[in-house]
C-alpha positions in Angstrom: 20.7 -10.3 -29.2 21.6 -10.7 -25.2 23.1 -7.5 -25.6 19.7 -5.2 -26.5 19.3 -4.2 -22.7 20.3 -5.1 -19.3 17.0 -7.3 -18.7 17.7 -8.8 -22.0 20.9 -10.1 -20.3 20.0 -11.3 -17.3 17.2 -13.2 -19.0 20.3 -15.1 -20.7 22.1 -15.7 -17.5 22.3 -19.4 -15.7 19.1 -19.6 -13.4 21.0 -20.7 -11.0 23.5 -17.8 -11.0 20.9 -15.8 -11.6 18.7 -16.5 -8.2 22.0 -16.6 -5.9 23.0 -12.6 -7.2 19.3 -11.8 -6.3 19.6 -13.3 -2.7 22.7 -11.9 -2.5 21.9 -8.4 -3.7 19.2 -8.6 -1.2 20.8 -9.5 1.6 23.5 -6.8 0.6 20.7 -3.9 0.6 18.9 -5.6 3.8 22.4 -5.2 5.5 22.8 -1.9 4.9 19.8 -0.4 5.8 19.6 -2.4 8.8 23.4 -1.3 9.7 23.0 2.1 8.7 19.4 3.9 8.7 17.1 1.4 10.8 19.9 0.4 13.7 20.4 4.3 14.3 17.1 5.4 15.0 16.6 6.8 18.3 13.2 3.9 19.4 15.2 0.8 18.0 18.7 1.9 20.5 16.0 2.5 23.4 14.1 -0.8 22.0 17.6 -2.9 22.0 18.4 -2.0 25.7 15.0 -3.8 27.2 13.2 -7.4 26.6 12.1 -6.1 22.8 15.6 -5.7 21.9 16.0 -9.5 21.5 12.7 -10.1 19.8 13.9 -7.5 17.2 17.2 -9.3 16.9 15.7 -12.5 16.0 13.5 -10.7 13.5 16.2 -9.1 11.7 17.7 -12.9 12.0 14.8 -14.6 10.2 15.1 -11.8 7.5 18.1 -12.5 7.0 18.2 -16.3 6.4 13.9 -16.2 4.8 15.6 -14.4 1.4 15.8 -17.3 -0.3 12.6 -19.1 0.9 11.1 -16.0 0.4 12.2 -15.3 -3.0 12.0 -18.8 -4.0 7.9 -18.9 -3.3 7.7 -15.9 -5.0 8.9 -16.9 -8.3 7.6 -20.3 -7.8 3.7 -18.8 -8.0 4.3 -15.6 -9.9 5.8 -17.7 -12.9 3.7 -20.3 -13.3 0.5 -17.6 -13.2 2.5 -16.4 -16.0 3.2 -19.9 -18.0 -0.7 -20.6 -17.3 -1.7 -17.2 -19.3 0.9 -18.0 -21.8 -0.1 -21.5 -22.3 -3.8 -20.1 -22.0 -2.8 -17.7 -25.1 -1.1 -20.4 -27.4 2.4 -19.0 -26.5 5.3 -21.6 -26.5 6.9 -20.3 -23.2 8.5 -22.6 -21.0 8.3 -22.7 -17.1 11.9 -22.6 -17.0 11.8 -19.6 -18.7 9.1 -18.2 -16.9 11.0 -18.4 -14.0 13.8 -16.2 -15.8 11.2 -13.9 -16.7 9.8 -13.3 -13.2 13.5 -12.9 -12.0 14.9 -10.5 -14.4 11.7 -8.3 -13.9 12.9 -8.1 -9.7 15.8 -6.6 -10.2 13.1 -3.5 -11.0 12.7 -3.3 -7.1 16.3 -2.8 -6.4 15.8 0.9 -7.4 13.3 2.3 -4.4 15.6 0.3 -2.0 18.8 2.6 -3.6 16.9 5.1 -3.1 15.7 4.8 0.2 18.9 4.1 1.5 20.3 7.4 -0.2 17.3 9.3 1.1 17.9 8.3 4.7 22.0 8.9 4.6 22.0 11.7 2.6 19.1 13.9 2.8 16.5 13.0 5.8 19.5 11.9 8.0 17.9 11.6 11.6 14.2 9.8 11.0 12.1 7.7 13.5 12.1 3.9 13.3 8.7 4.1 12.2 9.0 6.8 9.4 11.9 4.7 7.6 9.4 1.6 7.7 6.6 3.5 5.8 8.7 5.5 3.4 8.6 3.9 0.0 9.7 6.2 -3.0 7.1 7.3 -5.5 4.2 5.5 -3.7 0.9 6.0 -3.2 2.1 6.0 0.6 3.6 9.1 0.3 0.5 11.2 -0.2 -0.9 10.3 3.8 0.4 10.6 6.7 1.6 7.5 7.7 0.7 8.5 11.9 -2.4 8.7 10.9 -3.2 5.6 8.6 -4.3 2.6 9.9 -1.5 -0.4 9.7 -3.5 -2.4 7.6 -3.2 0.1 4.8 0.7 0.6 4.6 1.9 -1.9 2.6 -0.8 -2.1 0.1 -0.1 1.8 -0.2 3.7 1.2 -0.3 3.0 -1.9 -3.1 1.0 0.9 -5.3 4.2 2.9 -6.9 5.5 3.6 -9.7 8.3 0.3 -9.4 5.3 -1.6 -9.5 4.4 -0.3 -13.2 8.3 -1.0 -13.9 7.7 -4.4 -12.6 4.7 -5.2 -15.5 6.4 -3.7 -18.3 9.9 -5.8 -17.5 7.4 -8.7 -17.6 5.5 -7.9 -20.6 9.2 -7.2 -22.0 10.3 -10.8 -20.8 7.3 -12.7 -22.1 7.9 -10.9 -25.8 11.6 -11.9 -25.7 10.7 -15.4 -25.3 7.6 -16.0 -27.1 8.9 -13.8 -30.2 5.1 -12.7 -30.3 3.4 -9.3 -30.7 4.0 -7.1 -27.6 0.7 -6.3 -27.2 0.0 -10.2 -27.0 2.3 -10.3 -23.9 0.9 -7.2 -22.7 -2.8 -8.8 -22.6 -1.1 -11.9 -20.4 0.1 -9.6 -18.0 -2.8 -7.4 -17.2 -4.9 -10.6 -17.5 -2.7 -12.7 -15.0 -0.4 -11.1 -12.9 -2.6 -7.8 -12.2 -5.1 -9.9 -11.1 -3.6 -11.8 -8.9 -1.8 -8.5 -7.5 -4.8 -6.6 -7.0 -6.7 -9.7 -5.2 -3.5 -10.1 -3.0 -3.6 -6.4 -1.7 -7.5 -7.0 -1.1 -6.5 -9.9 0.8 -3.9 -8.3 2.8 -6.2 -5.5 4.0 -8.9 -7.5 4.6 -7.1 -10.3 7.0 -4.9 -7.6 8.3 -5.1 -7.8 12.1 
């Protein structure tokens, strides 16, 4: 039944529908932590009174109107790794639905940016710009100091968290719902196609990092 869990829900929504509340959800969050924690910050108001200031407008501009592109190539490659390991398997799981899969499973990353706008209003109320950018909740980020860590190792840091875990199980959870197979059988697609491809990316990252 649609109405076992949330991501059982959302699975059933209009793909359509469902990719416009994820852009716009996004754009929500992006707004206010922009608005509210990053704007604030002491180096971004000293930042937006010299040349910089602009270059950072134009950033926050592109990240603004990227969402969709950006969320678009996402599912585009992350589902059909997943269709390919289903196929691979002898599951009857269609790309469409792969695509529902890969959405549902993102609203998992909604939670750390909650939280990190919570954490920054509420509790650690007057950070630097650069703090906020490395803080990711429940990360492997948040055992170094992030002063003293080369770039190149922040996000794949911030990508290791717990969310991330979240992230395979909604999956796993997704491919059972459709393919009305074992769980451990979408379990081994998983960790035998998305991890993969998640590790390697990380690798990647760090390694062309300049």
């Amino acid at each position: 039944m649609s109405s076992e869990s949330p991501l059982i829900t959302f699975l059933e929504t209009d793909k359509r529908v469902m990719f416009l509340f994820i852009c716009v959800s996004t754009l929500l969050l992006l707004f206010v932590k922009k608005s509210f924690i990053e704007n604030e910050t002491a180096a971004f108001e000293f930042m937006a009174n010299r040349p910089e200031g602009s270059i950072l407008t134009i950033r926050s501009a592109l990240q603004y109107f990227s969402i969709p592109l950006v969320y678009a190539w996402k599912f585009l490659v992350i589902a059909f790794v997943i269709w390919v390991g289903c196929f691979m398997f002898g599951f009857r799981v269609t790309y469409e639905e792969c695509w529902r899969i890969v959405m549902a499973s993102e609203l998992v990353f909604y939670v750390p940016e909650i939280i990190k706008i919570f954490w920054f209003t509420v509790i650690e109320t007057d950070p630097d710009f650069y703090r906020i950018q490395a803080f990711y909740p429940f990360s492997m980020m948040s055992l170094f100091n992030h002063l003293e860590l080369p770039n190149r190792y922040h996000y794949p840091l911030k990508a290791l968290n717990l969310f991330e875990i979240a992230y395979l199980a909604a999956l796993m959870h997704g491919v059972w719902h459709f393919s009305r197979k074992p769980f451990k059988n979408a379990f081994i697609i998983i960790l035998t196609t998305y991890l993969p491809i998640f590790i390697l990316w990380l690798i990647f990252y760090m390694v062309v990092y300049d």
